[in-house]
BAROLUM-740926 format. One record per residue (C-alpha): residue in one letter; x, y, z. Coordinates in steps of 0.5 Angstrom, whole numbers. Layout:
N
{nupa A, east X, north Y, up Z}
...
***
This chain:
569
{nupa X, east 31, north 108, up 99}
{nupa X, east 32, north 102, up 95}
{nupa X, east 36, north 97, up 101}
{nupa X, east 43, north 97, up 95}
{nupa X, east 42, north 105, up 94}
{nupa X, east 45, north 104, up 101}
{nupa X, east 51, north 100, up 99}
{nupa X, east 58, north 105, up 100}
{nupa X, east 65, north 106, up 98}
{nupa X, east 70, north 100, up 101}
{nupa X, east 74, north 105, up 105}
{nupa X, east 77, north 105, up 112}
{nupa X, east 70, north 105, up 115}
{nupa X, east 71, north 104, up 123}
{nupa X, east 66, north 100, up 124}
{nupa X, east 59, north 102, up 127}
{nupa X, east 58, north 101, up 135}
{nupa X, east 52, north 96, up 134}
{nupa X, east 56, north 92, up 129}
{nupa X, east 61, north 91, up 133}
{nupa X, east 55, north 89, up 139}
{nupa X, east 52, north 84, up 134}
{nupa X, east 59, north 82, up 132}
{nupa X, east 60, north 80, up 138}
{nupa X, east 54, north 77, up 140}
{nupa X, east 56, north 72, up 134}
{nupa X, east 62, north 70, up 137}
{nupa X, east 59, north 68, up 143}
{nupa X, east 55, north 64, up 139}
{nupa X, east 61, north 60, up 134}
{nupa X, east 65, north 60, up 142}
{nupa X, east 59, north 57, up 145}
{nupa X, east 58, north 52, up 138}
{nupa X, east 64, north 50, up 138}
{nupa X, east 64, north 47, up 145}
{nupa X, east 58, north 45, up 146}
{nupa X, east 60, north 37, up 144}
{nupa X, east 63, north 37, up 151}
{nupa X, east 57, north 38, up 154}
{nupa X, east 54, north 31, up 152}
{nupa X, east 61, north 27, up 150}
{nupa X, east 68, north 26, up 153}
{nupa X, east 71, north 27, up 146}
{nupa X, east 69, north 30, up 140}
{nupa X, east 72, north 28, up 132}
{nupa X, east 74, north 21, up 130}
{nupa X, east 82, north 22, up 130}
{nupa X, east 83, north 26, up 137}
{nupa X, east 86, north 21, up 140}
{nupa X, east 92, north 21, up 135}
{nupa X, east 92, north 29, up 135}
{nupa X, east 92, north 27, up 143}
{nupa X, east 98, north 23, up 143}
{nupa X, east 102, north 28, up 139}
{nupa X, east 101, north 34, up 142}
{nupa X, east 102, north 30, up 149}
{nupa X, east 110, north 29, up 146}
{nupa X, east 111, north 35, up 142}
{nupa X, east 109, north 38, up 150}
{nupa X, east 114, north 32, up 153}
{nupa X, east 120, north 32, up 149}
{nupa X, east 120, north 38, up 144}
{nupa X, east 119, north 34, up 138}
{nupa X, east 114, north 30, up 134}
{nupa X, east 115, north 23, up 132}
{nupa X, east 116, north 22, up 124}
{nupa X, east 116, north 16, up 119}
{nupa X, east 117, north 9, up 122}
{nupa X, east 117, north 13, up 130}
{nupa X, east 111, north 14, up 129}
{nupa X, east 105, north 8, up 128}
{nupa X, east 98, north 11, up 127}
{nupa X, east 93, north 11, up 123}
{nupa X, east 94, north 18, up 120}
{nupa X, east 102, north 17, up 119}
{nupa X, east 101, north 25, up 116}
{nupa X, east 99, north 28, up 121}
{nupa X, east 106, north 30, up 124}
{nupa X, east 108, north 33, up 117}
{nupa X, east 103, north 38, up 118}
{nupa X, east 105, north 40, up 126}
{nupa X, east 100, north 47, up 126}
{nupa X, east 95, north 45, up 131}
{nupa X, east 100, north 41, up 135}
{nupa X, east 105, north 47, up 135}
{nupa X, east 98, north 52, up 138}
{nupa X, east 96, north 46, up 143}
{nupa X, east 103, north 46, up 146}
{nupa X, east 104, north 53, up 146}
{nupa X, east 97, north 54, up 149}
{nupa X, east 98, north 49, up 154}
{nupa X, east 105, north 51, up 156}
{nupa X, east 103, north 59, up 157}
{nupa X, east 96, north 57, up 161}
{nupa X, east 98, north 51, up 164}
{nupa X, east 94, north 47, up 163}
{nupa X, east 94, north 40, up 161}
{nupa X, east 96, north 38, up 153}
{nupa X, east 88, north 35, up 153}
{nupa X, east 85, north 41, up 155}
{nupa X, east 89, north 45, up 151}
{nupa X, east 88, north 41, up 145}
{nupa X, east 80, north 40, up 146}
{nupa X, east 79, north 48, up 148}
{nupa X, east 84, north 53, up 144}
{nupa X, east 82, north 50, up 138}
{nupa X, east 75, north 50, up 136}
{nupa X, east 76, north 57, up 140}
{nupa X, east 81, north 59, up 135}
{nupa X, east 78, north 56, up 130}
{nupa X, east 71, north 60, up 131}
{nupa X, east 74, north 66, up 131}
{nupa X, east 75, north 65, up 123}
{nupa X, east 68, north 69, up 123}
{nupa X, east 72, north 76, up 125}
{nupa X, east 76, north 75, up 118}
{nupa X, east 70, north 73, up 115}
{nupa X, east 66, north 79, up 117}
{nupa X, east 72, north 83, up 114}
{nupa X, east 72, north 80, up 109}
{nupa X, east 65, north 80, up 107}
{nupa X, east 65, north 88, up 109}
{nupa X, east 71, north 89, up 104}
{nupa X, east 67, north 85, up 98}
{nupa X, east 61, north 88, up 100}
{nupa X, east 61, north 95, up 103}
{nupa X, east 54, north 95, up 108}
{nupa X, east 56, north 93, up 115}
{nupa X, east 49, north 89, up 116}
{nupa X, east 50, north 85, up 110}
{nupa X, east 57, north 83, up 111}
{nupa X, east 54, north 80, up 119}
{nupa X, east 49, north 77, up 116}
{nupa X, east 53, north 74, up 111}
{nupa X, east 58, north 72, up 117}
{nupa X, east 53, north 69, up 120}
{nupa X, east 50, north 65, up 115}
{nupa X, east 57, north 62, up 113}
{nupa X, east 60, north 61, up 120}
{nupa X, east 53, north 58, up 122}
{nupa X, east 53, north 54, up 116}
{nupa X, east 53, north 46, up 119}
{nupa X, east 59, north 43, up 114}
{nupa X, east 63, north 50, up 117}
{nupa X, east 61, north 48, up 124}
{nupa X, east 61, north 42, up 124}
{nupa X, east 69, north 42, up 121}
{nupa X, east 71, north 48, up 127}
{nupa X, east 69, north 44, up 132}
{nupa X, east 74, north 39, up 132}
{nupa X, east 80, north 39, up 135}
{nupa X, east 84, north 38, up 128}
{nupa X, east 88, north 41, up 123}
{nupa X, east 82, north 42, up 118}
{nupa X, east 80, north 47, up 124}
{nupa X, east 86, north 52, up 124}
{nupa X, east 86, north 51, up 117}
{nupa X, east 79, north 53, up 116}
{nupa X, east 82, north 60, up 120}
{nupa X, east 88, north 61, up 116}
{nupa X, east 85, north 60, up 111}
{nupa X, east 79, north 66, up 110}
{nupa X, east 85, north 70, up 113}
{nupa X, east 88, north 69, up 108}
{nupa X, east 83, north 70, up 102}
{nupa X, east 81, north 77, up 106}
{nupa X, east 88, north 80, up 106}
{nupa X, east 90, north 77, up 99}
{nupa X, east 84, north 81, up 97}
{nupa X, east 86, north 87, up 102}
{nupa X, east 93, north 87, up 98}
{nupa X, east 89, north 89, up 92}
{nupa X, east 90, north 97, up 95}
{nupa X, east 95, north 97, up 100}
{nupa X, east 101, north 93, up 99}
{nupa X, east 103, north 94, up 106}
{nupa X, east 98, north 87, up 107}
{nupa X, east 103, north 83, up 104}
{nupa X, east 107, north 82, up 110}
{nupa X, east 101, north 79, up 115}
{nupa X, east 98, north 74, up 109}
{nupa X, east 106, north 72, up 108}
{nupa X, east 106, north 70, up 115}
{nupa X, east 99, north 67, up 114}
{nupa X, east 100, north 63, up 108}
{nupa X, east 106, north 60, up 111}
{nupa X, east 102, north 59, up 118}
{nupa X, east 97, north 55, up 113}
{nupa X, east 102, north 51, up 109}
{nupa X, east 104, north 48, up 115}
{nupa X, east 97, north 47, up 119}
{nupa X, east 92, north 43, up 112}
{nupa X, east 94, north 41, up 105}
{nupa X, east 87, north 42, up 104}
{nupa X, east 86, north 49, up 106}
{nupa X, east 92, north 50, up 102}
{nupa X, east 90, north 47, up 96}
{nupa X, east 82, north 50, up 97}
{nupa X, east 86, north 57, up 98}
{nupa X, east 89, north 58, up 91}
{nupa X, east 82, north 55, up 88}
{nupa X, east 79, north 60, up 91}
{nupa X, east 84, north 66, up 89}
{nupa X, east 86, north 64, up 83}
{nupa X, east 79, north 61, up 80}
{nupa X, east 75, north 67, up 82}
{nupa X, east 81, north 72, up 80}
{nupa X, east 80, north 69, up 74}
{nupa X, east 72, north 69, up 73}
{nupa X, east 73, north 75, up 75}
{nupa X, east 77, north 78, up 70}
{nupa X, east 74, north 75, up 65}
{nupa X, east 67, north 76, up 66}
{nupa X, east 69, north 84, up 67}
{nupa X, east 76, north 86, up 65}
{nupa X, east 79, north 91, up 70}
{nupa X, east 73, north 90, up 75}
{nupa X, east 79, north 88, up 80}
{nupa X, east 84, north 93, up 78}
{nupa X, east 85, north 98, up 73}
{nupa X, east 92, north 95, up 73}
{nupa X, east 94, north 88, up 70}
{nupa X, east 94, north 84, up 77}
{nupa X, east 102, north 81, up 76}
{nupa X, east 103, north 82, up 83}
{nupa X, east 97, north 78, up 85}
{nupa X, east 99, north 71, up 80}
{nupa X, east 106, north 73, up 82}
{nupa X, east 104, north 72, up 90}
{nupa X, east 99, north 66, up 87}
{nupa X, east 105, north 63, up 83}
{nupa X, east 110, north 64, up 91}
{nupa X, east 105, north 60, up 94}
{nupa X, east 104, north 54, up 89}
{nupa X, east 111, north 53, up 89}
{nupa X, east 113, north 54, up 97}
{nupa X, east 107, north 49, up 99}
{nupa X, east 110, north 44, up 93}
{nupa X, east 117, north 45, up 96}
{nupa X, east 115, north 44, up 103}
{nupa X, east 110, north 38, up 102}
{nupa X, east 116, north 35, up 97}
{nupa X, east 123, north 37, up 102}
{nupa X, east 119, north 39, up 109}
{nupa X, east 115, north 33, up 110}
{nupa X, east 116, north 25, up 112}
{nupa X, east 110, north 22, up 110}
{nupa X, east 105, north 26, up 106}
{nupa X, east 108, north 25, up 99}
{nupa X, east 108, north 18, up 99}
{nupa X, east 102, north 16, up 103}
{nupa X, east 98, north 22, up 100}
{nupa X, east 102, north 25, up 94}
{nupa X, east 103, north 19, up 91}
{nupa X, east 97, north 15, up 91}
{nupa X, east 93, north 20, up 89}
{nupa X, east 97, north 21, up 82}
{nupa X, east 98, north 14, up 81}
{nupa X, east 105, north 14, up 83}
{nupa X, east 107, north 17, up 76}
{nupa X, east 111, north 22, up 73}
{nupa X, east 107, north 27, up 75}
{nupa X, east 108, north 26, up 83}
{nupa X, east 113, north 30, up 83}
{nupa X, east 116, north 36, up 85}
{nupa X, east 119, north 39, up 79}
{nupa X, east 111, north 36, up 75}
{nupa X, east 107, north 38, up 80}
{nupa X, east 111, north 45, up 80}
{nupa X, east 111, north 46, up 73}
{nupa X, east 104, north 45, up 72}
{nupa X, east 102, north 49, up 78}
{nupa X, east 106, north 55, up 74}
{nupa X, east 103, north 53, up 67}
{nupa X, east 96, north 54, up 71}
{nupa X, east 98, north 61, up 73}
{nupa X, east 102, north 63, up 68}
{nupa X, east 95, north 60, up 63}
{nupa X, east 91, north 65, up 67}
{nupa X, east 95, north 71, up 66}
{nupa X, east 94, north 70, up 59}
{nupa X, east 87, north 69, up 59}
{nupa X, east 86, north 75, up 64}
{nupa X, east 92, north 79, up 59}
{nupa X, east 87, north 77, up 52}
{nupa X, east 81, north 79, up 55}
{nupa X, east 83, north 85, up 57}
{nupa X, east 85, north 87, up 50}
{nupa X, east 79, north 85, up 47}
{nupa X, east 75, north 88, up 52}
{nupa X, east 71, north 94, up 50}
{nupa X, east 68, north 97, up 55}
{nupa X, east 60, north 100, up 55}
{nupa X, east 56, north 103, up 60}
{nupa X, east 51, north 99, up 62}
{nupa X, east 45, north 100, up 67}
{nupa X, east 43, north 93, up 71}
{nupa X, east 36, north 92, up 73}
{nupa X, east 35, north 89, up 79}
{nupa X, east 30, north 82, up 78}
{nupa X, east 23, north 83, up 79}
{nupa X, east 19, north 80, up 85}
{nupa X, east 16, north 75, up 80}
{nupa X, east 23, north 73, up 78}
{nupa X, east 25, north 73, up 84}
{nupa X, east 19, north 67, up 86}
{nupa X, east 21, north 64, up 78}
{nupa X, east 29, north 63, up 81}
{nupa X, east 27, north 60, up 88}
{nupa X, east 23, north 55, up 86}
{nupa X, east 28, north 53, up 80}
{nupa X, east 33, north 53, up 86}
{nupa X, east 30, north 48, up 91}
{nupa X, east 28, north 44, up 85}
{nupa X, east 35, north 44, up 84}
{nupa X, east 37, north 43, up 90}
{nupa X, east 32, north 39, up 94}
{nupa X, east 32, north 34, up 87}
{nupa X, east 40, north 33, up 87}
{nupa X, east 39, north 31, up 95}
{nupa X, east 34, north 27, up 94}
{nupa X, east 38, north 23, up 89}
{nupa X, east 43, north 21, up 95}
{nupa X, east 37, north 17, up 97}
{nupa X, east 38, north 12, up 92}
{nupa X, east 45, north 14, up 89}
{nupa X, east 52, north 14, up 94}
{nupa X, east 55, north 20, up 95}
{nupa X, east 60, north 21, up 90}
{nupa X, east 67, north 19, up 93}
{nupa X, east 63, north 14, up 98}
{nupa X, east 59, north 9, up 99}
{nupa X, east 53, north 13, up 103}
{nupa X, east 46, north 14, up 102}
{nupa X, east 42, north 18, up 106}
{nupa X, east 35, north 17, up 108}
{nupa X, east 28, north 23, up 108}
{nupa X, east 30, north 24, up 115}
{nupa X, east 36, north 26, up 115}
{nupa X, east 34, north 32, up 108}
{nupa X, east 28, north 34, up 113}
{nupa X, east 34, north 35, up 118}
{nupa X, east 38, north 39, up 114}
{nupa X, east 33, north 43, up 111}
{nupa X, east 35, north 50, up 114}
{nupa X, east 42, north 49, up 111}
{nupa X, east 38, north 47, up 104}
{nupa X, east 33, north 52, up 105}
{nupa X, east 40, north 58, up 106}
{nupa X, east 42, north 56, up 98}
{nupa X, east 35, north 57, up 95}
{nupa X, east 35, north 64, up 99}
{nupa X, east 42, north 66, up 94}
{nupa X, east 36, north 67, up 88}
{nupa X, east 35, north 74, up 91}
{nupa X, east 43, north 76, up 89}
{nupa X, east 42, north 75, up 82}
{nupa X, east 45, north 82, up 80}
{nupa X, east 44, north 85, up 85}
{nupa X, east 52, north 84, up 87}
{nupa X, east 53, north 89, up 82}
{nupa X, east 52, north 94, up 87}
{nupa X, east 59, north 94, up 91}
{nupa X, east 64, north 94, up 86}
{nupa X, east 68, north 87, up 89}
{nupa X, east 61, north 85, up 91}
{nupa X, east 62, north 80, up 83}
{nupa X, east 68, north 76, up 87}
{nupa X, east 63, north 72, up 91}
{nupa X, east 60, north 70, up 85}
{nupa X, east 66, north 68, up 82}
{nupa X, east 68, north 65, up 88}
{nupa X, east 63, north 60, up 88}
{nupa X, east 64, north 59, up 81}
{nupa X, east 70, north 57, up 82}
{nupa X, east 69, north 53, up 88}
{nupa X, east 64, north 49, up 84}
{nupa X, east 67, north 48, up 77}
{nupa X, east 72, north 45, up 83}
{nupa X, east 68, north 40, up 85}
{nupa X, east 63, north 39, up 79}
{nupa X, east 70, north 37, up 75}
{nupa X, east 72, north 32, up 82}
{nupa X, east 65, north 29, up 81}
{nupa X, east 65, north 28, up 73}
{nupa X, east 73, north 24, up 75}
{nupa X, east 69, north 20, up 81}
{nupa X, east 65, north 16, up 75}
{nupa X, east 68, north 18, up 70}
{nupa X, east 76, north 17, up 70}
{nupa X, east 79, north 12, up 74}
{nupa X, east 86, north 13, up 74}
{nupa X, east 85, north 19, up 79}
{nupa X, east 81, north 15, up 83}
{nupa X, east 86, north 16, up 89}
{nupa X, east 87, north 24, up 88}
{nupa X, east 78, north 24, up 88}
{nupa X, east 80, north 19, up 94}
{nupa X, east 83, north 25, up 97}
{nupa X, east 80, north 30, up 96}
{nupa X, east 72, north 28, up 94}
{nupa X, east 67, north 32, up 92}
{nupa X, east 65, north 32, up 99}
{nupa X, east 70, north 36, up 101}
{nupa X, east 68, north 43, up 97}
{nupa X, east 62, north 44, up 100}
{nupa X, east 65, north 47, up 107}
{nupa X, east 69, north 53, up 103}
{nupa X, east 62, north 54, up 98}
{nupa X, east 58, north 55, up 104}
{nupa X, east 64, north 62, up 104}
{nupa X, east 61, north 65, up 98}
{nupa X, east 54, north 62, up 99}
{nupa X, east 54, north 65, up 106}
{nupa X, east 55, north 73, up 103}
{nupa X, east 51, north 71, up 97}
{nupa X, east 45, north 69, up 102}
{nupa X, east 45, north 75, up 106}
{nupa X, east 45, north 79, up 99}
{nupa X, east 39, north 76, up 98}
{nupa X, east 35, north 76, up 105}
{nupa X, east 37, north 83, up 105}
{nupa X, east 33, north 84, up 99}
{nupa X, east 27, north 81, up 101}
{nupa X, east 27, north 84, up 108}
{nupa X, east 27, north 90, up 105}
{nupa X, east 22, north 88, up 101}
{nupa X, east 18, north 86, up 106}
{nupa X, east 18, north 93, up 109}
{nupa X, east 16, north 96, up 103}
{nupa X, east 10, north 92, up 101}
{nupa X, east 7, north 91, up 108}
{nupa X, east 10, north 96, up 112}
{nupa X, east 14, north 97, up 119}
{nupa X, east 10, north 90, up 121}
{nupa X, east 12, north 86, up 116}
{nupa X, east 19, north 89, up 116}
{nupa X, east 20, north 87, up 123}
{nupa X, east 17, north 79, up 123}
{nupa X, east 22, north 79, up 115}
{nupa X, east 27, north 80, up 121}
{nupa X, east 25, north 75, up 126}
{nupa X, east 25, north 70, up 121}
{nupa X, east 32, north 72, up 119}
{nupa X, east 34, north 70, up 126}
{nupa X, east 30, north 64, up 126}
{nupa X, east 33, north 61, up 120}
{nupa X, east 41, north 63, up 124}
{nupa X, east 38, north 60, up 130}
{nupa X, east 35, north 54, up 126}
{nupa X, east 41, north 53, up 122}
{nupa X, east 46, north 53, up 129}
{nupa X, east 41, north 48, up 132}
{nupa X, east 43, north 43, up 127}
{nupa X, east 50, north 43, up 127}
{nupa X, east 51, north 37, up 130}
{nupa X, east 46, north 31, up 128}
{nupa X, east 43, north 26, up 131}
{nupa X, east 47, north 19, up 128}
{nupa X, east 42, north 16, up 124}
{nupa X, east 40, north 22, up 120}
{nupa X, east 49, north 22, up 119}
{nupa X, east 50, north 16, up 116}
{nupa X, east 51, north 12, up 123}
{nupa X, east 57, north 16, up 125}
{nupa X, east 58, north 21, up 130}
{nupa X, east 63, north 24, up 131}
{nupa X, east 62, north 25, up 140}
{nupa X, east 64, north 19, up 144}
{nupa X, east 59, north 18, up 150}
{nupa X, east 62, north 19, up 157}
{nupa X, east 62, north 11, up 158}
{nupa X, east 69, north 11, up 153}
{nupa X, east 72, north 15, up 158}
{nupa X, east 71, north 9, up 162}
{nupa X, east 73, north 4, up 157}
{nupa X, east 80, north 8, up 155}
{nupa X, east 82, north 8, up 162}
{nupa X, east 81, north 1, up 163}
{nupa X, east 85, north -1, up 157}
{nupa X, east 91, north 3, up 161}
{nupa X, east 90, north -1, up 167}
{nupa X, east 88, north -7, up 163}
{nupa X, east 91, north -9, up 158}
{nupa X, east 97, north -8, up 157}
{nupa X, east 101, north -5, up 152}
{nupa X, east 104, north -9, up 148}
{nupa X, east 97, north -13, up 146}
{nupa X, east 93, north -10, up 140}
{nupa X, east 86, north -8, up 139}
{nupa X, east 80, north -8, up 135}
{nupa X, east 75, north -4, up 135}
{nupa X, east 72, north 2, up 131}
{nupa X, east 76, north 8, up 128}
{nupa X, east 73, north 13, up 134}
{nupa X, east 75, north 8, up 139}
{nupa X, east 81, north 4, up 135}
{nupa X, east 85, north 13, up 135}
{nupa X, east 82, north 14, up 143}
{nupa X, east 86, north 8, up 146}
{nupa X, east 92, north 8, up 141}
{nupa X, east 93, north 16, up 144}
{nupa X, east 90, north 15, up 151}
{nupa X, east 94, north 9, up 153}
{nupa X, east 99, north 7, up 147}
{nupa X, east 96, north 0, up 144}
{nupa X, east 96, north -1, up 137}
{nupa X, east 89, north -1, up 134}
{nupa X, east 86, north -4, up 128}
{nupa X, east 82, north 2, up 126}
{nupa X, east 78, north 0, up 120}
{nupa X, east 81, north -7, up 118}
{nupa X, east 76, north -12, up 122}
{nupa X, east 70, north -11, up 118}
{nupa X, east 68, north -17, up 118}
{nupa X, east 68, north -19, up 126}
{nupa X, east 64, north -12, up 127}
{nupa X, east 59, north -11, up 121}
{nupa X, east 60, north -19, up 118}
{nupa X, east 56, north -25, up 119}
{nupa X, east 61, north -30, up 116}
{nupa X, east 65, north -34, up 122}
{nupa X, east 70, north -35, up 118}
{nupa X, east 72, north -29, up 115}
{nupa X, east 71, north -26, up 122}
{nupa X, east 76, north -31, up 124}
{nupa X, east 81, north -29, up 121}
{nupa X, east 81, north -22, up 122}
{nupa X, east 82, north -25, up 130}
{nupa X, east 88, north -28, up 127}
{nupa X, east 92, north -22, up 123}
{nupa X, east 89, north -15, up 122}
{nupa X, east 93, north -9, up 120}
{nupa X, east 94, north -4, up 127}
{nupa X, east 94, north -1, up 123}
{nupa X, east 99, north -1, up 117}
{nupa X, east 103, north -8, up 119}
{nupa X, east 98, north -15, up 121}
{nupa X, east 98, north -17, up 128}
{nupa X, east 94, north -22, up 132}
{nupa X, east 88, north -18, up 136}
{nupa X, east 88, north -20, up 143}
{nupa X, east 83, north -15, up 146}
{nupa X, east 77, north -14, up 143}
{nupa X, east 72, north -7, up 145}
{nupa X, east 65, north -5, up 143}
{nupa X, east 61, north 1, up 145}
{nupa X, east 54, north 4, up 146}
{nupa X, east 55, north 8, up 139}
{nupa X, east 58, north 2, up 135}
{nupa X, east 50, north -1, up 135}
{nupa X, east 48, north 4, up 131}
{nupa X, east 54, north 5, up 127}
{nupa X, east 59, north 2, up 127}
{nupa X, east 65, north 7, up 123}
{nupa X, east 70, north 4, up 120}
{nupa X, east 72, north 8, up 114}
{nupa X, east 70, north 16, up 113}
{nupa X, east 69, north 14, up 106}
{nupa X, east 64, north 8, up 107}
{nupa X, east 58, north 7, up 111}
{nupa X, east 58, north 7, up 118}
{nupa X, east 53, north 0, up 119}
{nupa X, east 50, north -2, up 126}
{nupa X, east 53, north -7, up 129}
{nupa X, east 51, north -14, up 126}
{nupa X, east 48, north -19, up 130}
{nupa X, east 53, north -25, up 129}
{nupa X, east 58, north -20, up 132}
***
């Protein structure tokens, strides 16, 4: 039997026991993944230190420090008080420390988005083994791992947001999911702006492909409940960002709209309302104009199969290889040979999507993967085209780059993967028999262990950064705070700068002395000795600390490139 003749009806399967062992064993797997930095580091993620220093006084007195109270790099980060809320919690009912809650509940939580995920998949595409692998192939993906593993609000906003995504494609046949994905979207307005934004991208993008591409495929009726849910969401993410927060729409909102009419609550809402109300009517027309025809969908062949892979990693391995010559998009970076063989088992699961052409079809949700990505790419290819091409949203591309679209692709990409394993698996069986089934199989699981291995890449195949901070900064922190006193300020790199304004209290310059560490010009690096922001108001520097890592990178701003320590520094 053809492996889609297998796929059943999306109903209230309980899930089969094998499932439910292998699902559990990808669990451990995203667990021991997500915690496997403090193995070799003594922290992991540039801005820990701040998210530190929160969670300490949201623990201490019970609130956190807003606007001028609060003087780090991130002075948004107490506007969006998710993880600390979960960290202080964590630490109060286990009683533990708010460092060990901070750098253990969260990635755990965080990895634990795989449960959803599966479920999600499951829904979309009604064969247990396929939604797992799908699962698998997400959760694995490095720019998915990578991103879980910190402890920050990109995590937990990661959760709730594919959460999110399956029970609003749950409320499609039973309303009673509502009440969980009201609590959850507000968990996630709170938790990440970005989760937020990526949320209704995906929702509403891929219902609106959808339903253009096959009127009523979602529904027989007229998704109103749906846009009107949409439109709820739009309006309570603007009101809290514009009424609930201190910081975040004047270093964030602002800037990234060029600080015009539109960055303003009652723009901003009557856009995100016209955009719902737009699709309405698109989905409402296509509807009408839709003339419905039984049609027949040929699977493709093997050599079509071969045709579309190849044009794939042409595609793929090409666009990557520009990257070589030309920044990427957003930032100043480039990347090296090197770091293209590194990545190649996450390269490698795109190219295996070819053998999902059509094949989705098969499960009656299964195009909304489709779509999906659709919608996540057409987001990301219209932030490229303003990245070269409109300079007046320069500061919404700087908030949200391109770059940033990739770790929610790798969701639909992930279930679109597995679709196209599948096929070739059972491919395999058929043409070569039990043996050849069973080494498809291996290779299957080779390529989940390839991709896990490569989650965490070594610094000079990322740009120079790296995100883990060696043992011997520990040492450096606790010096500060016995050495240095707190009134006096510190220049060192963005890791560094977060980890002693957390740990010990001390202003920092975090990415405002580029000439002392990476320039060979005395006089410009004097003068950053003189007056640098630390890290939003000039002050003298008095204390200067360089680490092992700064030799290979020096990171100074996420967006640039990480350069090793210069030799007149």
């Amino acid at each position: 039997m053809l492996w889609w003749a297998e796929v059943g009806v999306p109903g209230r399967r309980p899930v089969r026991r094998e499932t439910a062992l292998f699902l559990g064993g990808l669990v451990t797997l995203l667990v021991v993944l997500a915690v496997e930095p403090y193995v070799s580091f003594s922290l992991f993620g540039s801005d820990s230190g701040e998210y530190y220093t929160l969670t300490h006084a949201l623990v201490s007195t019970g609130h956190l420090p807003h606007g001028a109270a609060y003087v780090g790099w991130g002075t948004a980060y107490p506007d969006f008080p998710g993880i600390f809320l979960l960290s202080g919690a964590g630490s109060g009912a286990l009683g533990i420390d708010p460092f060990s809650a901070l750098t253990i509940i969260i990635p755990v939580v965080s990895a634990l988005s795989v449960f959803p995920l599966f479920l999600l998949f499951r829904r979309l595409y009604a064969h247990d083994s396929i939604a797992l692998l799908g699962a698998a192939f997400a959760s694995v993906a490095m720019p998915r791992v990578f991103s879980i593993a910190h402890p920050a609000p990109l995590a937990l906003g990661d959760f709730l947001c594919v959460a999110a995504i399956w029970l609003f494609v749950e409320t499609r046949r039973d309303s009673r999911f509502y009440l969980p994905l009201v609590l959850t979207s507000g968990a996630l307005i709170v938790t990440h702006h970005l989760s937020s934004f990526m949320f209704v991208l995906s929702v509403l993008g891929s219902l609106l492909i959808l339903e253009l591409w096959r009127p009523g495929l979602w529904s027989r009726r007229f998704p109103a409940r749906e846009l009107g849910f949409i439109a709820a969401f739009i309006t309570a993410t603007l009101a809290y960002w514009f009424y609930g927060t201190s910081s975040f729409v004047a270093t964030v909102i602002g800037p990234g709209l060029g600080g015009g009419a539109l960055a303003g609550f009652g723009a901003l809402e009557a856009l995100g309302l016209a955009g719902v109300g737009l699709a309405g009517l698109l989905m409402y027309w296509r509807r009408g104009a839709f003339r419905p025809r039984r049609t027949w969908v040929r699977m493709p062949s093997d050599r079509s199969l071969v045709r579309d892979m190849a044009i794939l990693a042409a595609l793929i391995f090409g666009g990557i290889a520009t990257v070589l010559f030309v920044p990427l998009p957003g930032t100043s970076q480039l990347t090296s040979p090197m770091a293209i063989l590194w990545f190649a088992p996450v390269l490698g699961m795109g190219i295996l999507t070819a053998g999902s052409r059509r094949a989705p079809t098969a499960s009656r949700l299964g195009p909304l993967s489709v779509t999906m990505a659709t919608a996540l790419g057409i987001g990301a290819a219209l932030t490229l085209l303003a990245t070269y091409y409109l300079s007046s949203a320069s500061g919404f591309v700087e908030a949200i780059p391109a770059s940033r679209y990739v770790e929610y692709l790798f969701i639909p990409i992930g279930l679109m993967a597995a679709i196209g394993v599948g096929a070739l698996v059972a491919r395999a069986g058929e043409l070569g028999g039990r043996r050849a089934l069973v080494a498809a199989s291996l290779g299957v699981v080779l390529l989940v262990a390839a991709n896990a291995a490569i989650a965490y890449p070594p610094q000079a195949d990322f740009g120079g950064f790296q995100e883990g901070y060696p043992p011997g900064d520990a040492a450096l922190w606790q010096w500060v705070s016995i050495g240095v006193p707190q009134n006096q300020v510190v220049a060192s790199s963005h890791p560094l700068s977060s980890a002693v304004f957390g740990f010990d209290g001390n202003r920092a310059t975090w990415g405002s002395t580029p000439a002392l560490f990476t320039g060979s010009n005395w006089t410009s690096a004097a003068a950053e000795l003189r007056s640098s922001d630390a890290p939003h108001s000039p002050f003298p520097i008095d204390v200067v600390i360089v680490d092992s890592v700064m030799y290979g990178g020096v990171a100074l701003d996420p967006s640039a490139a990480a350069l090793p320590l210069s030799p007149a520094a």
